[in-house]
DRENPA-3360 file (N, C-alpha, C; in nm, 2 decimals, always signed):
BEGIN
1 = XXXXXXXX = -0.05/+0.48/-3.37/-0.03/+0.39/-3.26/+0.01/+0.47/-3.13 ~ -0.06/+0.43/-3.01/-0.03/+0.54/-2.91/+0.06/+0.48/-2.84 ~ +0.12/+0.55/-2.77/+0.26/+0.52/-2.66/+0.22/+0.44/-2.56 ~ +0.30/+0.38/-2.54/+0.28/+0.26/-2.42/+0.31/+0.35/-2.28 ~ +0.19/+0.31/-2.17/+0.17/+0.37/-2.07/+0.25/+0.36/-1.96 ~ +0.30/+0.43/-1.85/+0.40/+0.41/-1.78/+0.35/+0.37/-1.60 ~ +0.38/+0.30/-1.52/+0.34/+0.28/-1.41/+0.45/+0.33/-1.32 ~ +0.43/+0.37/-1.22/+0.54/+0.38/-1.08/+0.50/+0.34/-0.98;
9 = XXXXXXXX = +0.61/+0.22/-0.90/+0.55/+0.18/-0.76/+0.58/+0.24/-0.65 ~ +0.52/+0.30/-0.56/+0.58/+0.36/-0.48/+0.56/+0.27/-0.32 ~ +0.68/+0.23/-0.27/+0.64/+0.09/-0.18/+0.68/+0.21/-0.05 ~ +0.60/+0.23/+0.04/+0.61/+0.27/+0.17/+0.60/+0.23/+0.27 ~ +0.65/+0.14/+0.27/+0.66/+0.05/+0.42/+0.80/+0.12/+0.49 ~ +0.86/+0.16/+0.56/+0.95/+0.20/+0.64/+1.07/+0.06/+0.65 ~ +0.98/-0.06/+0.62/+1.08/-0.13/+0.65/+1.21/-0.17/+0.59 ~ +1.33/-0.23/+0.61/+1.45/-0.26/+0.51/+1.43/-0.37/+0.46;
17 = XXXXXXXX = +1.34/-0.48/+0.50/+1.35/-0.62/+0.48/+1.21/-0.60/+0.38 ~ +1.20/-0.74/+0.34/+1.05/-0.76/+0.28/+0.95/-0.73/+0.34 ~ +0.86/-0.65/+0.26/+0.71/-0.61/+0.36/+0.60/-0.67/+0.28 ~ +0.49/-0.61/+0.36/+0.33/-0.68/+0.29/+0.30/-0.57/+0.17 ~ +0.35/-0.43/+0.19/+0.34/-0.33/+0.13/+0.41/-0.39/-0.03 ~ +0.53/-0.42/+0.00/+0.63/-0.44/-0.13/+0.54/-0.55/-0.21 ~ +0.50/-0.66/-0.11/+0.49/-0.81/-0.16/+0.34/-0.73/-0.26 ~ +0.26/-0.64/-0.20/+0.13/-0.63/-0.28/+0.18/-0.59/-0.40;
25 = XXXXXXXX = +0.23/-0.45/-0.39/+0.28/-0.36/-0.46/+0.39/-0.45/-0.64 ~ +0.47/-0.51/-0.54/+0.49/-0.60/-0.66/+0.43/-0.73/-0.76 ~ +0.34/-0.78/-0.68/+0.25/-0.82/-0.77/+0.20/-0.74/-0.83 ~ +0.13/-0.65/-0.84/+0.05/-0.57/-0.93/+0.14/-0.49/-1.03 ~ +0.27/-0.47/-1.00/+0.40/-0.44/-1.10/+0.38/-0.53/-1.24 ~ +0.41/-0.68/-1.18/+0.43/-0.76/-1.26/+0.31/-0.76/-1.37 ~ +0.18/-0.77/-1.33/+0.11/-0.81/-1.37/+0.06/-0.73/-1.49 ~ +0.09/-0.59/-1.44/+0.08/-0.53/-1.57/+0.20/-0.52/-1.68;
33 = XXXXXXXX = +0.32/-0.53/-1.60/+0.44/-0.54/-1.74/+0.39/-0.68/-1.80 ~ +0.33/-0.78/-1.76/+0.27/-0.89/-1.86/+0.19/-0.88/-1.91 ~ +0.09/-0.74/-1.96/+0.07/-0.71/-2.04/+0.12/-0.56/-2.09 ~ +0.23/-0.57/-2.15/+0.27/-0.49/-2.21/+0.32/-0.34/-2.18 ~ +0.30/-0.28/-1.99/+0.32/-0.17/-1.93/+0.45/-0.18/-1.90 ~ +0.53/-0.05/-1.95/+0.60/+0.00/-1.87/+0.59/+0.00/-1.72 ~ +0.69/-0.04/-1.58/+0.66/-0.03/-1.49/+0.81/-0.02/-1.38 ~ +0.80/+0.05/-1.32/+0.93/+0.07/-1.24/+0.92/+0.09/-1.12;
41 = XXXXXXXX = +0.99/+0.09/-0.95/+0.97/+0.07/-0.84/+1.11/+0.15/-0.78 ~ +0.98/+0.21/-0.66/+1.10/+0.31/-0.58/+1.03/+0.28/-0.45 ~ +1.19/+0.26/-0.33/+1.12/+0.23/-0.20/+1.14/+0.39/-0.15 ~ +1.03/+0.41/-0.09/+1.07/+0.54/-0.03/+1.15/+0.60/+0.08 ~ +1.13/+0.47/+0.18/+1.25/+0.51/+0.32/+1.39/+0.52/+0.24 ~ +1.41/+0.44/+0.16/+1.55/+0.46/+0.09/+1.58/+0.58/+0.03 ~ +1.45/+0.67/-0.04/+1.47/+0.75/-0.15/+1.49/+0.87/-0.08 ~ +1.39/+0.94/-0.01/+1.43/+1.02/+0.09/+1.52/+1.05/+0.14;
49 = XXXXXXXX = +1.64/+0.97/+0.17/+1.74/+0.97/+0.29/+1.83/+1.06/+0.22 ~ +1.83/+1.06/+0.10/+1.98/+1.15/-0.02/+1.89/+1.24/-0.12 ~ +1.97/+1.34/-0.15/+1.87/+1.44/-0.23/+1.94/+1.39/-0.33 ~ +1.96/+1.29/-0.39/+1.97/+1.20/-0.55/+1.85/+1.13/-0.56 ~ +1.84/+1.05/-0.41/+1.72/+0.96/-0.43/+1.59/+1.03/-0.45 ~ +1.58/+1.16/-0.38/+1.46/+1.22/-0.39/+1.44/+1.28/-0.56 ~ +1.55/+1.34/-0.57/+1.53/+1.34/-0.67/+1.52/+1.28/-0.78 ~ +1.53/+1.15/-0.75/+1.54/+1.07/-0.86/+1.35/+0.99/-0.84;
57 = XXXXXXXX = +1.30/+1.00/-0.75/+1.13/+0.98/-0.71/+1.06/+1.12/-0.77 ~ +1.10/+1.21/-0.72/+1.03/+1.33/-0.82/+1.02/+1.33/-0.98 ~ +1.15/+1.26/-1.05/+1.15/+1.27/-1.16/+1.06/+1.11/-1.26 ~ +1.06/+1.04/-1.17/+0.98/+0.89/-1.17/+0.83/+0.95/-1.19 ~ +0.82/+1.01/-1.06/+0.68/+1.06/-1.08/+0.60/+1.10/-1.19 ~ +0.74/+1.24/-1.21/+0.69/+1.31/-1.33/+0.67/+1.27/-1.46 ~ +0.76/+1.12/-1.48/+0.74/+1.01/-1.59/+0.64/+0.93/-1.64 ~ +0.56/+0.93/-1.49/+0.48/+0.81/-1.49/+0.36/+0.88/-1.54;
65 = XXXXXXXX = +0.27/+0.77/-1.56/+0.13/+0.79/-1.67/-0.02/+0.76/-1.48 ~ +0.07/+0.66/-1.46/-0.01/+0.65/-1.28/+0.07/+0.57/-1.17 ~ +0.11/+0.68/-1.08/+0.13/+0.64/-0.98/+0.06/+0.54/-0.90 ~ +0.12/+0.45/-0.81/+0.07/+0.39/-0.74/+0.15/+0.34/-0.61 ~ +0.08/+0.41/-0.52/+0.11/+0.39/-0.37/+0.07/+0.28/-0.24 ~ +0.19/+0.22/-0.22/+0.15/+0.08/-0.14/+0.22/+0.12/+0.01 ~ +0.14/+0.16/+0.09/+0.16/+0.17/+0.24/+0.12/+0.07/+0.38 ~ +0.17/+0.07/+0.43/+0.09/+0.01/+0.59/+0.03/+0.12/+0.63;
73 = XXXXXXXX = -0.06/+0.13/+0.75/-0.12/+0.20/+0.81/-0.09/+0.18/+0.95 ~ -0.04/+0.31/+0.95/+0.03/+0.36/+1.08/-0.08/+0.49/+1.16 ~ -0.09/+0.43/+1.28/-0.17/+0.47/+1.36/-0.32/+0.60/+1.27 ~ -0.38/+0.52/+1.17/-0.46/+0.55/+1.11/-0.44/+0.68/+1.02 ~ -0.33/+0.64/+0.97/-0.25/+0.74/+0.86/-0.14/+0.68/+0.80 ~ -0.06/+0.75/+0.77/+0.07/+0.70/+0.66/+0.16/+0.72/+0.74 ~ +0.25/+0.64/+0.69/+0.42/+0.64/+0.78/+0.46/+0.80/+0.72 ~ +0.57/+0.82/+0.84/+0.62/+0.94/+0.84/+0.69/+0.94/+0.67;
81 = XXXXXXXX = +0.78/+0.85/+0.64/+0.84/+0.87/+0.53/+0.76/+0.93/+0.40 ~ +0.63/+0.85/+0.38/+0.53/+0.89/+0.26/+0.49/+0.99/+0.27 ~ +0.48/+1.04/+0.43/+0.43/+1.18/+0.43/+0.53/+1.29/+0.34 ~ +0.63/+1.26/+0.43/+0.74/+1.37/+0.39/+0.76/+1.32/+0.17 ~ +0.75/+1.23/+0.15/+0.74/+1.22/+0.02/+0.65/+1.28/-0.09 ~ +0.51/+1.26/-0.01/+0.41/+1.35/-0.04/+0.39/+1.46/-0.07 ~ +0.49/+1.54/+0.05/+0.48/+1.69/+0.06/+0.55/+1.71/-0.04 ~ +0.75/+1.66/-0.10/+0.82/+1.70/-0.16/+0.76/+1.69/-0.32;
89 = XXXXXXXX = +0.65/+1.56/-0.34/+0.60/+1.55/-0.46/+0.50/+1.67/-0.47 ~ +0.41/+1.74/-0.37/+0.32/+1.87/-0.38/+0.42/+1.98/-0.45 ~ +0.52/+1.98/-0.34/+0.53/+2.15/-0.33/+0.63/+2.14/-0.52 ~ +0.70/+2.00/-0.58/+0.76/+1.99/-0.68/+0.65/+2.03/-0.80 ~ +0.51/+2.00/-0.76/+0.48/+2.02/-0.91/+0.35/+2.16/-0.89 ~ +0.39/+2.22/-0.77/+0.30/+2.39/-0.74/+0.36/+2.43/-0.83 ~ +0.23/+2.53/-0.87/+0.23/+2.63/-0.99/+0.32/+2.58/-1.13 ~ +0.34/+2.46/-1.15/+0.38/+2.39/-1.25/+0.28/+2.45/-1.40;
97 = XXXXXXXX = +0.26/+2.49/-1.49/+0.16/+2.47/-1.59/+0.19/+2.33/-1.70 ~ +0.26/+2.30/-1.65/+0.28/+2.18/-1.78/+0.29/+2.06/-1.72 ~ +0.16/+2.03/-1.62/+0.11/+1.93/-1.53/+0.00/+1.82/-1.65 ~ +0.04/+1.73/-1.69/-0.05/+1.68/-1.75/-0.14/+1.56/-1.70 ~ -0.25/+1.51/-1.70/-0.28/+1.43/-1.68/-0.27/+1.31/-1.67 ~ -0.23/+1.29/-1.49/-0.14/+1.17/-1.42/-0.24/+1.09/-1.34 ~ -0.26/+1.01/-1.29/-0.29/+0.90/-1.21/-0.30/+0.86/-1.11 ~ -0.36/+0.81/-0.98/-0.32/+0.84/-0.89/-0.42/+0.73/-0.79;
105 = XXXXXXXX = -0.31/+0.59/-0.76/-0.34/+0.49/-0.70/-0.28/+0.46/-0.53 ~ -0.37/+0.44/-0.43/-0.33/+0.43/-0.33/-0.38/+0.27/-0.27 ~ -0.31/+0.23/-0.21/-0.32/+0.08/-0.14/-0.31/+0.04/-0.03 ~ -0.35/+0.05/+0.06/-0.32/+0.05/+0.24/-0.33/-0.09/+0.28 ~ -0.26/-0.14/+0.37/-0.25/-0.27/+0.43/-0.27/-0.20/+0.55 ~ -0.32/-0.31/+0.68/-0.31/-0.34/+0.82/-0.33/-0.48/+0.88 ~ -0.27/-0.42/+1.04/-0.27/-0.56/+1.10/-0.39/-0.60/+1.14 ~ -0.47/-0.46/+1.11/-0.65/-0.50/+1.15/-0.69/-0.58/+1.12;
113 = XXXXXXXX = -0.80/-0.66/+1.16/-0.87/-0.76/+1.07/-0.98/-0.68/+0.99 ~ -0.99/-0.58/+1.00/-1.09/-0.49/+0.91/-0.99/-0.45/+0.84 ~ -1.07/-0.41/+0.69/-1.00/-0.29/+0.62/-1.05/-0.17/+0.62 ~ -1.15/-0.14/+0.70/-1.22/-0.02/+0.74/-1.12/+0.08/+0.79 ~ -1.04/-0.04/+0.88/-0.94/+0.04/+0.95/-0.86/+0.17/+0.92 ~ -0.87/+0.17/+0.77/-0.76/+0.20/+0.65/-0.84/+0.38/+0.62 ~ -0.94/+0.38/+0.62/-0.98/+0.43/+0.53/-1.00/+0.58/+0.57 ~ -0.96/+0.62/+0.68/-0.91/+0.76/+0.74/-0.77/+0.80/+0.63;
121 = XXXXXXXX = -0.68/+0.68/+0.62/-0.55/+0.69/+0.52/-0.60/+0.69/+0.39 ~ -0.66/+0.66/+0.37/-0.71/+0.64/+0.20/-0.76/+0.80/+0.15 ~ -0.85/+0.84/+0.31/-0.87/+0.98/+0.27/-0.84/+1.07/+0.28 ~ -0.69/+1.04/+0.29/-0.59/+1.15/+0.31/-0.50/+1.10/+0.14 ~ -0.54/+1.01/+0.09/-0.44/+0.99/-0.02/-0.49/+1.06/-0.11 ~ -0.66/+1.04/-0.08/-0.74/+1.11/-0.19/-0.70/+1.28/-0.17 ~ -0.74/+1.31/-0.10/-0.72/+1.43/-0.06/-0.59/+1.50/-0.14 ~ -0.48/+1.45/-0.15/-0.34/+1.42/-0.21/-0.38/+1.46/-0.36;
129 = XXXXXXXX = -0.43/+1.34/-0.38/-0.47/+1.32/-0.53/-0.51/+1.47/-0.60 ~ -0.63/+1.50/-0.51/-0.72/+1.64/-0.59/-0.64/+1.75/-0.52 ~ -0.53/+1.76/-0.43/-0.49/+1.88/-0.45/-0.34/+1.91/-0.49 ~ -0.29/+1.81/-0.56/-0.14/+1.82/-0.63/-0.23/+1.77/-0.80 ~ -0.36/+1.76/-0.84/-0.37/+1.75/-0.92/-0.37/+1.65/-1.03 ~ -0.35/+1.52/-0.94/-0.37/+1.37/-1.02/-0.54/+1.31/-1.04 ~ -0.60/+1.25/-1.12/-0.69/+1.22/-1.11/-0.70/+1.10/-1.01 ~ -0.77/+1.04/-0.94/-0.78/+0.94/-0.85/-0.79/+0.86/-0.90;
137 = XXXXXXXX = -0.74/+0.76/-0.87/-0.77/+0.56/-0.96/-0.84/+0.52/-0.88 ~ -0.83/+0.55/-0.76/-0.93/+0.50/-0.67/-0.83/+0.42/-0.53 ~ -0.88/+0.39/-0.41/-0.78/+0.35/-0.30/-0.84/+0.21/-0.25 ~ -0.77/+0.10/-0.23/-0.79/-0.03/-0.20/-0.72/-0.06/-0.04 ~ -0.80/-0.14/+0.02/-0.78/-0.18/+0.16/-0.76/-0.29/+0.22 ~ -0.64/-0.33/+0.28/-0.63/-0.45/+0.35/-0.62/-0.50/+0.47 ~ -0.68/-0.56/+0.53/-0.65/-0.58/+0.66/-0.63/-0.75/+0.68 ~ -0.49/-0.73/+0.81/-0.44/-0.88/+0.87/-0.30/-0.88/+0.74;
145 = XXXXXXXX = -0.24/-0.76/+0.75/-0.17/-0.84/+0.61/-0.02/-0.84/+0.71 ~ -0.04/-0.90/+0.80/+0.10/-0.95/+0.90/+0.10/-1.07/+0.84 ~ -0.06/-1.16/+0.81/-0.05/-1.27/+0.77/+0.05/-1.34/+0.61 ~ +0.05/-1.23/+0.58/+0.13/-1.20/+0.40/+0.29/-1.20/+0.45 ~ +0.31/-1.14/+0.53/+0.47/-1.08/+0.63/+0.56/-1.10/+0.53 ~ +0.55/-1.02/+0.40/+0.65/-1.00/+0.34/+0.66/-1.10/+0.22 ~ +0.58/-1.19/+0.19/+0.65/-1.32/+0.13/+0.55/-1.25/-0.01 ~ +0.63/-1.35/-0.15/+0.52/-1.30/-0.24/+0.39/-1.37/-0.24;
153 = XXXXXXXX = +0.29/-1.30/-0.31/+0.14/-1.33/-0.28/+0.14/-1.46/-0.38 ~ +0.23/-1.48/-0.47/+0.19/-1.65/-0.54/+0.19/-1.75/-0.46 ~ +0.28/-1.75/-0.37/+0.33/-1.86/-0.23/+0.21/-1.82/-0.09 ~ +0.11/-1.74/-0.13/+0.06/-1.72/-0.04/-0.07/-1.80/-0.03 ~ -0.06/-1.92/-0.16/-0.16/-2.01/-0.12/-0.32/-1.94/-0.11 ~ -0.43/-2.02/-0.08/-0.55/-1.96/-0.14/-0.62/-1.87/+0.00 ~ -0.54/-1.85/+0.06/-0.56/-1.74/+0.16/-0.60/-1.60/+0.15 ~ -0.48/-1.60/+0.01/-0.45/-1.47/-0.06/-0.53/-1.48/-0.17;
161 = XXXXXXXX = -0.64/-1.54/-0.22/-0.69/-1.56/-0.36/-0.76/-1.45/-0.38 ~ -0.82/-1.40/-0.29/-0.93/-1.27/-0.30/-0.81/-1.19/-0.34 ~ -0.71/-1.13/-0.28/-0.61/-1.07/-0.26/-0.55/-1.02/-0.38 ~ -0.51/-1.19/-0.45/-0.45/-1.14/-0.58/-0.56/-1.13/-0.73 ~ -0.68/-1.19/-0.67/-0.78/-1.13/-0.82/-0.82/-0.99/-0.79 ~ -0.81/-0.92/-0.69/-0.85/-0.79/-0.69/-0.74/-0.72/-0.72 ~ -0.61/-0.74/-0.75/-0.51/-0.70/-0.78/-0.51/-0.75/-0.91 ~ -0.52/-0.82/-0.99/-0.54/-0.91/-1.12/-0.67/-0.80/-1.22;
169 = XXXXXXXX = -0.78/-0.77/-1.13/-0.87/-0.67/-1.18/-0.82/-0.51/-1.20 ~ -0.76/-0.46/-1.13/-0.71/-0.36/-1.06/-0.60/-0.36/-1.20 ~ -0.49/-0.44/-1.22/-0.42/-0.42/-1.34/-0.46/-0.42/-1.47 ~ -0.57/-0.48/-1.46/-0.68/-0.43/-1.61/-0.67/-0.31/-1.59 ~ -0.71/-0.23/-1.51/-0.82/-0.12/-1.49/-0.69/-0.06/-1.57 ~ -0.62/-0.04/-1.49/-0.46/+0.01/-1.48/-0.39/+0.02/-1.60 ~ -0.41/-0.10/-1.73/-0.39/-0.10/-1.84/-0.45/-0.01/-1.95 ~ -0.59/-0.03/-1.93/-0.68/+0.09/-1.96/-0.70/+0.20/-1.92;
177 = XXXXXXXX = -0.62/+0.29/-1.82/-0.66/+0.37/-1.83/-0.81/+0.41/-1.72 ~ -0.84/+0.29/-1.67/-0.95/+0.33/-1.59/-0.90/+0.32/-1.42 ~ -1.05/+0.41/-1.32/-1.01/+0.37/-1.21/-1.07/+0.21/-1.19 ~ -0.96/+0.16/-1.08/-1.02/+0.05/-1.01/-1.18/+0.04/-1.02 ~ -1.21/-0.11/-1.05/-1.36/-0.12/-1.02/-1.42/-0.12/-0.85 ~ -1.53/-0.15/-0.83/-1.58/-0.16/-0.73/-1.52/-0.34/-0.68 ~ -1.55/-0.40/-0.79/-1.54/-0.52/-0.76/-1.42/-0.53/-0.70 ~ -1.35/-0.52/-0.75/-1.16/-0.52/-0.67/-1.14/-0.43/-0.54;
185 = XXXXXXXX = -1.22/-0.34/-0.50/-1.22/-0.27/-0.40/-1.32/-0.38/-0.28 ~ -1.42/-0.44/-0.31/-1.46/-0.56/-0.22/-1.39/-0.65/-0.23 ~ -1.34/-0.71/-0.32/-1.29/-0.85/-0.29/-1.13/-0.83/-0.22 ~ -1.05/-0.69/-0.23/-0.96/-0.65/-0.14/-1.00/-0.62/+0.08 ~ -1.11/-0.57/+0.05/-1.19/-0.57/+0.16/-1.20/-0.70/+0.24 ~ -1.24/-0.84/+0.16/-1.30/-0.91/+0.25/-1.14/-0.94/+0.35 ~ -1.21/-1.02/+0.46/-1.15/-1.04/+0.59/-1.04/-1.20/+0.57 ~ -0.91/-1.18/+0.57/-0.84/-1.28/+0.52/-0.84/-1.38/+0.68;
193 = XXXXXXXX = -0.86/-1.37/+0.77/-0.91/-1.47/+0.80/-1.05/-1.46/+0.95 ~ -1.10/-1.53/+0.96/-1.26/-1.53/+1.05/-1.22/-1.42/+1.17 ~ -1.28/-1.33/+1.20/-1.22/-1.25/+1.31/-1.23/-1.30/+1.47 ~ -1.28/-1.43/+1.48/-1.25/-1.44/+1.62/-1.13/-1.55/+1.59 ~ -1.04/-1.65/+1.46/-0.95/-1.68/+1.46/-0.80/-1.57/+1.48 ~ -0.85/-1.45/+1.43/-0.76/-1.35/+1.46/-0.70/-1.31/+1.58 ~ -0.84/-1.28/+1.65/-0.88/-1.28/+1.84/-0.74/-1.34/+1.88 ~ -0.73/-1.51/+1.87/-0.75/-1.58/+1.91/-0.58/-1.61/+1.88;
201 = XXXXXXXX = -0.51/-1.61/+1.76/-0.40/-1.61/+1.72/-0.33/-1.53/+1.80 ~ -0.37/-1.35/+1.79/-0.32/-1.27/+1.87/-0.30/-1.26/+2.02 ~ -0.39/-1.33/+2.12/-0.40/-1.35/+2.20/-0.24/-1.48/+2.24 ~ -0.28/-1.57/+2.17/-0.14/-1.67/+2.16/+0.00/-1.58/+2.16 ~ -0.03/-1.50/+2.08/+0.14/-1.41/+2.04/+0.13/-1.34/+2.14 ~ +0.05/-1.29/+2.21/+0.09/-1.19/+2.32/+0.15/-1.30/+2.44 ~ +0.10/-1.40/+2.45/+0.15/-1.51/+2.56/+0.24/-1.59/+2.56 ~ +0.28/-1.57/+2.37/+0.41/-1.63/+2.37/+0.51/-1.56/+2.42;
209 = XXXXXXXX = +0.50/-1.44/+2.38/+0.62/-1.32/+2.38/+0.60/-1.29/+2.57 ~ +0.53/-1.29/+2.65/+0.49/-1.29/+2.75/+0.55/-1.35/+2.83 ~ +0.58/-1.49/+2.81/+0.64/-1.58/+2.84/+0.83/-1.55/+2.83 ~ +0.79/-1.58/+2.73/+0.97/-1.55/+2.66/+1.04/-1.42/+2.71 ~ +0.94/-1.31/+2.78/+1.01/-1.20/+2.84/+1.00/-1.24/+2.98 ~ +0.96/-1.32/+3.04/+0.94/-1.39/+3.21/+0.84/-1.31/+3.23 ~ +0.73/-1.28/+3.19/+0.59/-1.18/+3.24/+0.42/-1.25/+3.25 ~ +0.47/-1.37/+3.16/+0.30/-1.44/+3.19/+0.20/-1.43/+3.27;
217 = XXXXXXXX = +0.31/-1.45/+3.38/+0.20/-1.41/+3.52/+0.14/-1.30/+3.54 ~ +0.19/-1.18/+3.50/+0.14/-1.00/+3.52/+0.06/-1.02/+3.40 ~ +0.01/-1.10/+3.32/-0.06/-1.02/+3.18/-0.20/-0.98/+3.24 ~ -0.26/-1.07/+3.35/-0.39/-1.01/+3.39/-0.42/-0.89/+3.46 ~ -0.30/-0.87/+3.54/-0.33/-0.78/+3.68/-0.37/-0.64/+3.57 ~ -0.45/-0.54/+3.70/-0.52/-0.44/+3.60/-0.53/-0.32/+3.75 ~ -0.37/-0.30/+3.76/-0.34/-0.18/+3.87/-0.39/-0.04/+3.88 ~ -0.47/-0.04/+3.78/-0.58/+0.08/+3.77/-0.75/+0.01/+3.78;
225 = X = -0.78/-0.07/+3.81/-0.93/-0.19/+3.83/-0.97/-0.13/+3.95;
% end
């Protein structure tokens, strides 16, 4: 009978409150401890700050059977925190020989309405992957996930449906042993909602907040025109 496989979440959102990062990241936790995975969760802005916590993420790592990384996308890369986590997880397992074959899942959210947006970050995760020596599971992409703002994805109504079957596929894979399909990497892709309703929403928030700072009237002027 072989040993039951181990998961690690790694949630990188920078934020202290609830994020879209967390809210993904934990559904896909759950989904595999319901079928039968070991699974455990480290936020990183927290883990970093104390060399307990770091060290106690280094040693998660080294536990786990596949990692999995849930980020926002910060100016078309990773928050500073994952970086510096990243590095601490490289330089921990250089020149290691008793590196065994680990796993290695990346998840990027943005406020984009594309998830194209993402995928400069994704190829820096990969990148990650093949030179600390994890095999890739493969990297998944979201965009508009302000619309998610933290809440869980069950409550997120059929908005999120694509959302959570590509996560639902994704923890198969995950249970087995395989990377992500193709299929869960499109249906994470599609556009959560029409991109000129996005336009259009955004444009509202800039003139709410516009307002509410006494500036409505300056949003047009264009002192370099």
């Amino acid at each position: 009978m072989g040993t039951t496989r181990k998961m690690l979440l790694l949630v990188g959102s920078p934020k202290r409150g609830k994020s879209t990062s967390e809210s993904i990241g934990t559904y896909l936790l759950e989904k595999v401890k319901e079928k039968g995975m070991e699974a455990d969760r480290i936020l990183i802005s927290q883990s970093i700050s104390s060399r307990d916590g770091m060290e106690k993420l280094l040693r998660g790592v080294e536990g786990a059977d596949i990692i999995v990384l849930t980020f926002p996308l910060y100016i078309d890369s990773l928050p500073t925190p994952v970086i510096r986590a990243l590095e601490a997880i490289a330089e921990d397992r250089k020149g290691r020989p008793d590196v065994r074959r680990q796993e290695f899942l990346a998840i990027a959210n943005s406020g984009f309405p594309e998830a194209r947006q993402s995928e400069t970050a994704l190829a820096i995760s990969r990148r990650f992957a093949k030179e600390t020596g994890f095999a890739w599971a493969g990297g998944l992409a979201f965009g508009g996930g302000e619309a998610i703002g933290g809440q869980p994805l069950e409550k997120a109504g059929g908005r999120a449906r694509h959302l959570r079957r590509a996560l639902d596929l994704s923890a198969a894979a995950i249970i087995e042993g395989r990377s992500v399909p193709e299929t869960a990497t499109a249906l994470m892709a599609r556009p959560f909602i029409p991109r000129w309703l996005y336009t259009f929403m955004g444009d509202m928030g800039w003139r709410r907040k516009a307002k509410r700072e006494g500036c409505r009237s300056r949003l047009d002027r264009r002192p370099y025109g």
